[in-house]
N, C-alpha and C positions, 0 to 999 in steps of 0.2 A: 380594367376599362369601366367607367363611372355607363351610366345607362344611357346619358343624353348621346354620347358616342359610340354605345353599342347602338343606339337609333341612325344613327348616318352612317355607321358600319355596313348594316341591313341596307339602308337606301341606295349605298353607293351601287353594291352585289347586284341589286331589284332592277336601279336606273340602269347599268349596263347591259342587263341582260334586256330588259324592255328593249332597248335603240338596237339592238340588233337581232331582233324577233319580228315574227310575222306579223304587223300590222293587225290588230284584229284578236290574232292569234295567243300565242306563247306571251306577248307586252302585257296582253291585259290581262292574264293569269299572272302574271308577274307582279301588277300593281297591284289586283287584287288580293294575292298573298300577303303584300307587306302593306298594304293598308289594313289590312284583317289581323295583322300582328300586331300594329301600329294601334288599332282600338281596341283589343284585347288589355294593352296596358292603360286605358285613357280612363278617368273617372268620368260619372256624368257630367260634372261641371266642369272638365276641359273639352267635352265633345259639345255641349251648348255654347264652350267658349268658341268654338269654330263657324260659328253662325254669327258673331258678333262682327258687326261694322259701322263704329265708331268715325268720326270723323278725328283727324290727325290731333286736335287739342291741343295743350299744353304743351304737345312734344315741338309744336312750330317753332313757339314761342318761348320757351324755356330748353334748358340742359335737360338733354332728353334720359339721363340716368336716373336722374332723381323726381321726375315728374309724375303726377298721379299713374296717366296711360300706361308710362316703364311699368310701374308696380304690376298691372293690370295684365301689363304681357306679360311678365314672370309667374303670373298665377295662371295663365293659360286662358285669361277671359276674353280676349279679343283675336278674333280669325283673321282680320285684315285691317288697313287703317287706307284715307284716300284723300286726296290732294294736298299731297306732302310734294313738294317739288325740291328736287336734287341729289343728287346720287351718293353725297358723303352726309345728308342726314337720315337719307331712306337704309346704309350701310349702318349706320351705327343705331338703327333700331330693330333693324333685322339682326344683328348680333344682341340685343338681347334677348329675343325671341330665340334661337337656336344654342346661344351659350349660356341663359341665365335661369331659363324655366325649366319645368322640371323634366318634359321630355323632346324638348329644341321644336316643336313644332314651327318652321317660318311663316312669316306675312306673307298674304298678295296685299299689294299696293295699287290703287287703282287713283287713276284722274279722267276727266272730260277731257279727252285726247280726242274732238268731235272732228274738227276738220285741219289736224296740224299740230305739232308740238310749238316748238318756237321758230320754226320755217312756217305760215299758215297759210292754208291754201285757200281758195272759193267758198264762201258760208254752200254747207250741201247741195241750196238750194240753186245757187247759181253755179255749185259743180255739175249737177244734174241737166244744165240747160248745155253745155258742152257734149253729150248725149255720146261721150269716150269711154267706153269701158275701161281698155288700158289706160288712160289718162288718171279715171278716179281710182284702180286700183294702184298706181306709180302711187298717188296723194296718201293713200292710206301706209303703204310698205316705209314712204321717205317718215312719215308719221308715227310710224311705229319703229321703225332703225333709231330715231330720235329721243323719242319716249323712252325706250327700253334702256340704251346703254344709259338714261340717267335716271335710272332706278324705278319704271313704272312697269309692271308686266300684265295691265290689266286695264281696259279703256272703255269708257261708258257711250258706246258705239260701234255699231252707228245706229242710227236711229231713225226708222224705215216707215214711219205712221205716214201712210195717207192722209192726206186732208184736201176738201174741195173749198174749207172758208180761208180768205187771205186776213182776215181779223184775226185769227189766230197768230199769236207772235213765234211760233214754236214751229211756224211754217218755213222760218229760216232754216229748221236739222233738217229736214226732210229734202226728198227728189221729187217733190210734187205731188200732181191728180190721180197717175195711172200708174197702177200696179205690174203694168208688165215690165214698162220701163224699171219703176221702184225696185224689182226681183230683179232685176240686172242688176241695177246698183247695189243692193244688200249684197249678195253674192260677192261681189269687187270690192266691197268693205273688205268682206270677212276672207277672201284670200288673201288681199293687201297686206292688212293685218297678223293673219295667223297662217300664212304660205298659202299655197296652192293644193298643199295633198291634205284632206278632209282629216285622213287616218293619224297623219303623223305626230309624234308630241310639237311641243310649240319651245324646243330645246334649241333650236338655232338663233345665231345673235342677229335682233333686227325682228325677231316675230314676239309676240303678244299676245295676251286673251281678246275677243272681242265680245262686247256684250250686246244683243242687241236690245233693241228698249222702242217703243216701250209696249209691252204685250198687256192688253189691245185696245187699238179705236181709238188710242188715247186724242187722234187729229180730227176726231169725227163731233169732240165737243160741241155742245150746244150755243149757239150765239155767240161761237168765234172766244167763248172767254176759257183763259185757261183754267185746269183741274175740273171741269164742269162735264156734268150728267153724258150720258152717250147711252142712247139705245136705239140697235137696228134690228132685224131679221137673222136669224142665222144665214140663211142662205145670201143676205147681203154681204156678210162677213167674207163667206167661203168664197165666193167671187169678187168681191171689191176691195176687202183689206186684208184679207188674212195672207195673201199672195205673198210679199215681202218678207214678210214675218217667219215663213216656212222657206223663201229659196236662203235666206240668213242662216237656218239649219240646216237646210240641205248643204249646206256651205261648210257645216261644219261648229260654226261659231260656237265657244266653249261656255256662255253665260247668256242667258234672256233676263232681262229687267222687267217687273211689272211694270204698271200703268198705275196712275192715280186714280181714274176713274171707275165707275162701275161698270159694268157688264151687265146684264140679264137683272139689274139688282140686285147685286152682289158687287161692293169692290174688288176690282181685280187680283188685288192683293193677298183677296180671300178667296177666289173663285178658281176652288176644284175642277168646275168643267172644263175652262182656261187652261190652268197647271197641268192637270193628269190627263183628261180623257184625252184635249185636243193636242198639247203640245209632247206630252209624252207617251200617251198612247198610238194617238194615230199619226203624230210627226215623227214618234222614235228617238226624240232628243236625250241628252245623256246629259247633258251640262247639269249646271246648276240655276239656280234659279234663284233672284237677289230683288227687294225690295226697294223702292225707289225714295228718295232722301222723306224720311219720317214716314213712308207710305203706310208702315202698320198702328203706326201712333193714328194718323187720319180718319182711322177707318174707325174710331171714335166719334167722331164730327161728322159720317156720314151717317149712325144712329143704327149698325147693327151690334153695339155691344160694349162695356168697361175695356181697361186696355186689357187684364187678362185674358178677355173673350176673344177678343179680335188675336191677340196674338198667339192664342190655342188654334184657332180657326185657321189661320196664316199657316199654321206647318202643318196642320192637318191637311189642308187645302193642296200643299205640294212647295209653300216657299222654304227655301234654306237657309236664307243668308238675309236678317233685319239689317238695313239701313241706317242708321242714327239712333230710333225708336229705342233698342234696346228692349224691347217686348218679348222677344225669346229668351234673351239672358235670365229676364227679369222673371219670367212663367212658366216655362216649357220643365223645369228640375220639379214645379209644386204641382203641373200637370201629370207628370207621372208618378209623383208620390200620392194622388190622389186618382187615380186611372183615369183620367182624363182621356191622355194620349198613350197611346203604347211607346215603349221603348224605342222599338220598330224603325218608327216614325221618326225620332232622333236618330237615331243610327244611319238612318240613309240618308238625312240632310248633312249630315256630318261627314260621311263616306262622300259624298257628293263635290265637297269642299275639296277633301282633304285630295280626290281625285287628280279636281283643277291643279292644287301645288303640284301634286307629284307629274301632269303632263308636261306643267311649266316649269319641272326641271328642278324646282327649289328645294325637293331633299337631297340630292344629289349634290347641289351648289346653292347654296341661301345665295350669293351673292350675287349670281350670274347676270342680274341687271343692273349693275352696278359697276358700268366701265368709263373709266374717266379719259382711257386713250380716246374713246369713241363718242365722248363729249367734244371733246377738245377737237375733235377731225370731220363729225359730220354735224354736228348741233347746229344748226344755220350756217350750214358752208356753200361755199360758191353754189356747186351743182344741184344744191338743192333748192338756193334761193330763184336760178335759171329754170329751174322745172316748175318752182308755182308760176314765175313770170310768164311762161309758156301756158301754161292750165289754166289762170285768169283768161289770157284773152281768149283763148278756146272759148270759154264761157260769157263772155257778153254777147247780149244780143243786141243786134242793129232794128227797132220798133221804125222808124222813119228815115227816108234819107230824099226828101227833096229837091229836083234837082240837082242830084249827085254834090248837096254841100261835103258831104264825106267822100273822100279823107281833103284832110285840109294839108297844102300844101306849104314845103319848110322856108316860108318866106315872109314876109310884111311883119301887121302886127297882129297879135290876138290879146285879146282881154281874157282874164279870165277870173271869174266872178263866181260869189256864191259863199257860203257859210262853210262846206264841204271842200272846197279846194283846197286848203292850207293848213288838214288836221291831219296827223299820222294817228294817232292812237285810234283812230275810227276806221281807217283802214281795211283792218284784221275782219273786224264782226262780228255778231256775237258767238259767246262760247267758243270764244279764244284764251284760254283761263293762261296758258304759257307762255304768250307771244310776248316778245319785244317792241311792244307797242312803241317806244320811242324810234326804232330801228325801222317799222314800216316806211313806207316810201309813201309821203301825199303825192297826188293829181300836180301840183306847182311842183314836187320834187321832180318826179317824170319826168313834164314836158319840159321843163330846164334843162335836164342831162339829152334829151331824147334831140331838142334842136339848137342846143349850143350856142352861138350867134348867130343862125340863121335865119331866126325868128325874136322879133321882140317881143316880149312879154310883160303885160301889166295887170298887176292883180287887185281886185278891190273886194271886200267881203260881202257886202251889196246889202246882207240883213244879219240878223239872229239867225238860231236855226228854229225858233219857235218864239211866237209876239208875247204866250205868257211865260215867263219868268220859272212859275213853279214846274208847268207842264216841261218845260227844256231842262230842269235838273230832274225830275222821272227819266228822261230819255236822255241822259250822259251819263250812267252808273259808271262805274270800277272801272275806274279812270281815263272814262270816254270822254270827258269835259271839252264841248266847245267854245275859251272862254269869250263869257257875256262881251260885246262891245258896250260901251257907256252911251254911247250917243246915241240919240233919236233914230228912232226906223227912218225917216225923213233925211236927216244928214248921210245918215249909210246909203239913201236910195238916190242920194243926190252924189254922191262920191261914186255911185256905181255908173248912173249914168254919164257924167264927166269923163270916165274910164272907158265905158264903151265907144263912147264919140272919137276916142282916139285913134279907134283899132281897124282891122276890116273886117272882123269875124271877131264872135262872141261866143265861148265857151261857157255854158252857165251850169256848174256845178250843185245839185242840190240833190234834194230825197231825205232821206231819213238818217237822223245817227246809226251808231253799230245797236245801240239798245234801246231803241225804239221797235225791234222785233227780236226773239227771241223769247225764253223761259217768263212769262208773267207781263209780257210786252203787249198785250192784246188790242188793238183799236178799233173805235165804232166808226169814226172816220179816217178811210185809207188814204186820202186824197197828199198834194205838196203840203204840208202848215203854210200856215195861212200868206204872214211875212215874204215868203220864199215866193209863193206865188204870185203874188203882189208885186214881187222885183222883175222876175221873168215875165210878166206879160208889160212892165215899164220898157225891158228889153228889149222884145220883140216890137213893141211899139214906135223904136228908135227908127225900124227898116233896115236894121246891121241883118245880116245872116245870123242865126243863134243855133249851137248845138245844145241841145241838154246832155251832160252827163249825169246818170241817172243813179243815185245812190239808193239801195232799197234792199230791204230782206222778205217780199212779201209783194206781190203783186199789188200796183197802186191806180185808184180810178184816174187817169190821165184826158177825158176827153177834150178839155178847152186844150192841153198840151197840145194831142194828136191834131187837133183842128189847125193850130196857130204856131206851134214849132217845125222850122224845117227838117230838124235832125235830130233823132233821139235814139241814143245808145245807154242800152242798160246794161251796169258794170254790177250791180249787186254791193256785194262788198267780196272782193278780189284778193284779200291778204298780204301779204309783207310785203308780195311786189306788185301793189295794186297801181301805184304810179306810174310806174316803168310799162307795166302793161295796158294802160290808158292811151297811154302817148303813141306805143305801139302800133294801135289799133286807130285812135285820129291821125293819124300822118301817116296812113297807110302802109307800114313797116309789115302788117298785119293785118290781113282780110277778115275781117269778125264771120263766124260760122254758126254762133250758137242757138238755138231754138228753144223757146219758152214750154217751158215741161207744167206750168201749169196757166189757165185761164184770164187775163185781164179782164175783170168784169167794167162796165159802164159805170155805175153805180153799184152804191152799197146794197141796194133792192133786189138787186140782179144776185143775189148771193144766196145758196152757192148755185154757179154758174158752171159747168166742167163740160167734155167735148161728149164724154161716155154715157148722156143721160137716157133714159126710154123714152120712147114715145108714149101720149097719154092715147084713152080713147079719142081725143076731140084737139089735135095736132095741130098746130097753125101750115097750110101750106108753103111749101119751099120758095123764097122770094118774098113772101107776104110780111108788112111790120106785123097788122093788128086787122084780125078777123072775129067780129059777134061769135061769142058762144063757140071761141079756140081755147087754148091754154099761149096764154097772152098778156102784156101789160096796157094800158093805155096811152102812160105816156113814154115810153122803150123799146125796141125790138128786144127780142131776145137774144138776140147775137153778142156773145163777149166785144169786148175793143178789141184785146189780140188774142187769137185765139190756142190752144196747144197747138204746139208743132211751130207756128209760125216764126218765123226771126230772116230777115235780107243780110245780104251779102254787097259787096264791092264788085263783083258781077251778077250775071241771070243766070236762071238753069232752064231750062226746059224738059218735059217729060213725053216720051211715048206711049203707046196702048199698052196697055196691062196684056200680058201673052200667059196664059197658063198653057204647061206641058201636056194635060189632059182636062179637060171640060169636066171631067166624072172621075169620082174616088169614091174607094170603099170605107166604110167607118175606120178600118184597122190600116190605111192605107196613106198615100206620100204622094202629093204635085208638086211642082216647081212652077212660083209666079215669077213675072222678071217684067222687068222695064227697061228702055232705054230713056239715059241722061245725058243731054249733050250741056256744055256750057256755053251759052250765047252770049256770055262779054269776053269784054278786051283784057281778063287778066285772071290770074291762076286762082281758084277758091274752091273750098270745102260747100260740099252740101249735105245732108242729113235728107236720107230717102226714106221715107217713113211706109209701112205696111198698116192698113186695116183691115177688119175682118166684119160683117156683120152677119148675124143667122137669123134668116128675114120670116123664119116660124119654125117654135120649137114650145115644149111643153109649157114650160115658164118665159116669161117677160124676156127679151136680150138688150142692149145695148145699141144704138143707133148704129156703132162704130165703137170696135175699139182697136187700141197699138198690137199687134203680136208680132211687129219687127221692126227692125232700123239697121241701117245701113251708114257711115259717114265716109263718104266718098272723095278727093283731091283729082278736080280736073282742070288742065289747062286750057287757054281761051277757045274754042274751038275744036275740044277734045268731046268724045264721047265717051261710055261704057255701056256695057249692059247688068245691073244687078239682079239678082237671083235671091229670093227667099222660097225655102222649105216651107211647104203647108200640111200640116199633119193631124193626127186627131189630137193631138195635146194641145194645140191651138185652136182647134176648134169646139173643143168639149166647154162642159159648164156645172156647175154643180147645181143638181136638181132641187127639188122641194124635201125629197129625202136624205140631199148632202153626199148626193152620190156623183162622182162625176163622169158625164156621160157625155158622150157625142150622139146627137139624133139626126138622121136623115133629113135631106130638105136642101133648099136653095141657099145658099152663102153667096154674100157678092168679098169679091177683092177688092179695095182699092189700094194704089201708091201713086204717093206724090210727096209735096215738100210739105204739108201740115194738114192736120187732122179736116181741115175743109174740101180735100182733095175729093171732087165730085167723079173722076174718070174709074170703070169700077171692069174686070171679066168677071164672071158669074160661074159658080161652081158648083154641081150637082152632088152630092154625098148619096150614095145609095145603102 
């Protein structure tokens, strides 16, 4: 027996006896044996080769036998390679890796599986406004069932940064402002993803590594622009951002991705406190820990060091696994020949990796992600394209409905207008790198299928999706093209309204392309472009009824909209079946439920604007625009336009007194608040019952209000409930000025109601 298969000899013995051992127990002495066997035969330079992550190269693009990278995996220098997409190139590269090197080590193969393979569901941010646990972890399992049988077992998600600026374009991965919600959702990533049991390997078909990313602050950028400076408080960390970051571990999740930015100054990349004290010391994380694309080359350009400094610093620091950079490859063998770094210190980044394979199953079966039955049966199949159709509309929210213009009924005629109606590739979103962008469903495909000959429909594009030229190809990348019309803004505005004159109702379709938010998308102004705006208030001008369908990945200033549109439904960007789930929701097939999980500011001035802020010494009173010597604008209140929590429905709710179980709890102790919800309209709908908490004096500064629970309830017309949230010291504790966290005695009010404005509050004594 040659040695590469005395190595999966060992594996096969190690994996069986792991899958049928204690959890915890007997698996992990198991792996840890044969991985301790496994480096015992490894040279330095195939253990730094396990740190390598390369992007796919040559091998995309060329005969993956003879290409540089093949070479490079037959010498053992590359640990993993990522957005390789398909199951019979990602099979015939992992068989070089395990038949052609010298001791069969496999790939992990990772891609931005962010919200959907090529089924794609809600950009995060409008998954997150659905406020479904089950919903967004169904999103992540169909995502990763997908992923995996075509060869991916490893997803750079999800991606759990807080952020309170909507300039940021990065605000599309994310679940918004607040952190309790965000820890719900990190959590339903990473079971989606990688099952439900913390302990288990990640060996069943349909589960994945998850990574989460990006560790930290990276949403907390200064001036909204991406990659840029971040610095707060520790103690703002441990209570405002660091929440998501740790329920993603508590979860389980098998990889944390740095951040580009710095920390404390220090790039995160490089920052030990980060890596060891916080995430491995006092979270207990086990994974591994991966660099984000060039993050250790960057840290060049942020001036603590040449590239060998930076990337002696990086492993020293706690990362394992370079990105692109190539800095460990290229350092880490001349650091320990010159004691730079101990041995050690490789060894465990290395063991780290080699863990990952062996939970995901790959010394056992290099192939196992690699099933073509299971391409062929659920890769965009029916029930999966029927579950995002469901989860979009879940996730839009209803911002206006004027005299009940919504739902429009399946009769006469509708116009339907706009730069945004008639494109499928925009659809998806951004960081949809797999979708079937020709396959997506547009807003015209939709409402076609949705009312047949019941409704006539007439479409006109009305403008560009942007008056300049270069700015509109910035924001149509990788193959988002809206293409340019020829004709004068004037002709398009004059064909628009001919169009609308015809109709009884005007659907006017706009917002922002798929890449106008996302990765490097960043804008100083959030507002319609310019064109866009300029047609829609032509529209409105006409006296038709006008809905907006609201295309966006980022909360946008709407105020002349909110002033002057009767109807405005915000879709986000909705995925494959963002059409279908459009129509849905306008022709009331579907009662829209969803609520805004972060801020609509007035203005860009107003930024950042979020529900969870402190009060200053010198408060503007409640009701008041603008008071001398408050904390105040002069020409603005300070009230968001829409604020979290908010989004209407196709009926009313109504709420009763907040009822706690006892008035008085002990610090170590447990109440039940509850409310009753009756529904006062005429027809069956979802509401989202939202909990706040405030501690109205405590050692350090708290929180006006913040989320510590949610409820999504289905009542019919005239139906009641009573919900019930748990209130306990893990809710209401806080981490102190020490990082300790504590619950202190004193006054808490409750409140619940339908969005973070909810003024009705019981009052709770903690003794």
């Amino acid at each position: 027996m040659d040695f590469r298969k005395f190595i999966f000899a060992c594996a096969a013995v190690a994996f069986t006896a792991a899958c049928t051992s204690v959890p915890g127990g007997n698996a992990d002495r198991e792996m840890d044996r044969f991985i301790s066997g496994l480096m015992d035969r490894m040279t330095v330079e195939e253990k730094i080769g396990q740190l390598n992550l390369p992007t796919a190269g040559e091998i995309t693009t060329g005969e993956a036998r003879s290409s540089t990278d093949a070479d490079r995996i037959r010498r053992g220098e590359i640990g993993g390679l990522f957005n390789i997409k398909g199951y019979e190139k990602i099979r015939e590269i992992q068989r070089i890796a395990v038949e052609e090197s010298r001791l069969g080590i496999p790939l992990l193969f990772g891609m931005d599986v962010v919200h959907g393979y090529e089924t794609v569901f809600p950009i995060p941010l409008g998954l997150s406004c659905s406020w479904d646990m089950d919903a967004v972890e169904e999103s992540a399992r169909i995502a990763a069932a997908e992923a995996s049988a075509d060869g991916i077992c490893w997803t750079y998600s999800p991606m759990v940064d807080i952020s309170r600026d909507p300039r940021w374009g990065r605000i599309a991965e994310g679940s918004g402002e607040d952190p309790f919600l965000g820890s719900a959702i990190a959590a339903a990533m990473v079971r989606g993803y990688q099952g439900s049991d913390r302990e288990s390997q990640l060996t069943e078909p349909g589960q994945m590594m998850a990574c989460v990313k990006h560790f930290a602050l990276y949403g907390a950028s200064e001036a909204g622009r991406d990659y840029n400076t971040v610095d707060m408080s520790r103690q703002r960390m441990f209570n405002e951002y660091f929440e998501p970051y740790k329920a993603a571990v508590d979860a389980g999740a098998g990889s944390v991705m740095m951040s580009f930015n710095e920390v404390e100054g220090i790039p995160a990349t490089a920052n030990k406190w980060l890596m060891q004290d916080v995430l491995r010391d006092r979270w207990g994380f086990d994974g591994f820990v991966v660099s984000d694309y060039t993050g250790v080359m960057e840290m060049v350009a942020h001036g603590i060091g040449d590239m060998e400094t930076v990337s002696l610093r990086a492993i020293e620091a706690g990362l394992d696994m370079d990105m692109v950079s190539e800095g460990l490859f290229k350092y880490v063998g001349k650091g320990i020949e010159e004691g730079k770094i101990s041995m050690d210190v490789l060894d465990n980044a290395c063991r780290r990796i080699l863990e990952a394979k062996y939970r995901l199953g790959l010394f056992d079966d290099p192939y196992r992600f690699c099933r073509p039955e299971d391409v062929e049966n659920l890769v965009f199949c029916d029930s999966h394209r029927a579950a995002a159709r469901r989860i979009a509309a879940e996730s839009f929210v209803l911002l206006k409905n004027e005299n009940s213009v919504l739902p429009l009924r399946k009769g006469g005629t509708v116009a339907v207008i706009g730069p945004l109606a008639d494109t499928r590739s925009n659809m998806a979103g951004t960081w949809s790198v797999a979708a079937r962008l020709d396959s997506c469903v547009s807003v015209m495909d939709g409402l076609k299928e949705c009312v047949g000959d019941k409704v006539r429909l007439l479409y006109a594009k009305g403008s560009n999706l942007i008056g300049d030229r270069e700015y509109e190809e910035r924001a149509t990348m990788f193959g988002r093209t809206i293409p340019r019309d020829g004709r004068s803004d004037a002709q398009l505005l004059s064909e628009a309204l001919a169009t609308a004159a015809r109709a009884d109702v005007v659907v006017a379709v706009l917002g922002e392309a798929s890449e106008m938010s996302g990765e490097c998308s960043s804008r100083s102004d959030i507002g319609l472009p310019d064109v866009q705006r300029k047609l829609l208030k032509a529209l409105v001008a006409t006296g038709k009824p006008v809905v907006l369908v609201l295309f966006n990945g980022r909360p946008l200033t709407l105020c002349w909209e909110d002033e002057n549109v009767p109807a405005i439904l915000d879709v986000w960007f909705g995925g494959s079946e963002t059409g279908h789930a459009v129509a849905d929701v306008l022709f009331g097939d579907v009662n829209p439920c969803g609520k805004l999980t972060m801020s609509f500011p007035k203005n860009v001035g107003q930024i950042p604007v979020y529900y969870a802020h402190k009060n200053t010494g010198r408060p503007l009173d409640k009701g008041k625009w603008f008071q001398k010597f408050r904390s105040n604008y002069l020409d603005v209140d300070n009230d968001p336009l829409y604020p979290f929590g908010y989004g209407l429905s196709y009926t009313s709710f109504e709420y009763g007194d907040v009822v706690l179980s006892s008035a008085e709890m002990s610090s170590d102790g447990q109440v039940t608040a509850s409310v009753e919800v009756r529904n006062t309209g005429s027809r069956k709908g979802k509401e989202i019952v939202q909990m706040y908490i405030r501690d109205m004096v405590a050692s350090s500064t708290r929180p006006v209000r913040e989320l510590k629970g949610f409820r999504k309830v289905e009542l019919d017309a005239g139906e009641s409930c009573t919900v019930e949230f748990p209130v306990d010291a893990d809710l209401l504790g806080f981490y102190n000025h020490d990082l300790e966290k504590v619950v202190e005695p004193g006054e808490f009010r409750i409140f619940i109601g339908g969005s973070s404005t909810v003024s009705d509050y019981a009052v709770l004594t903690v003794k």
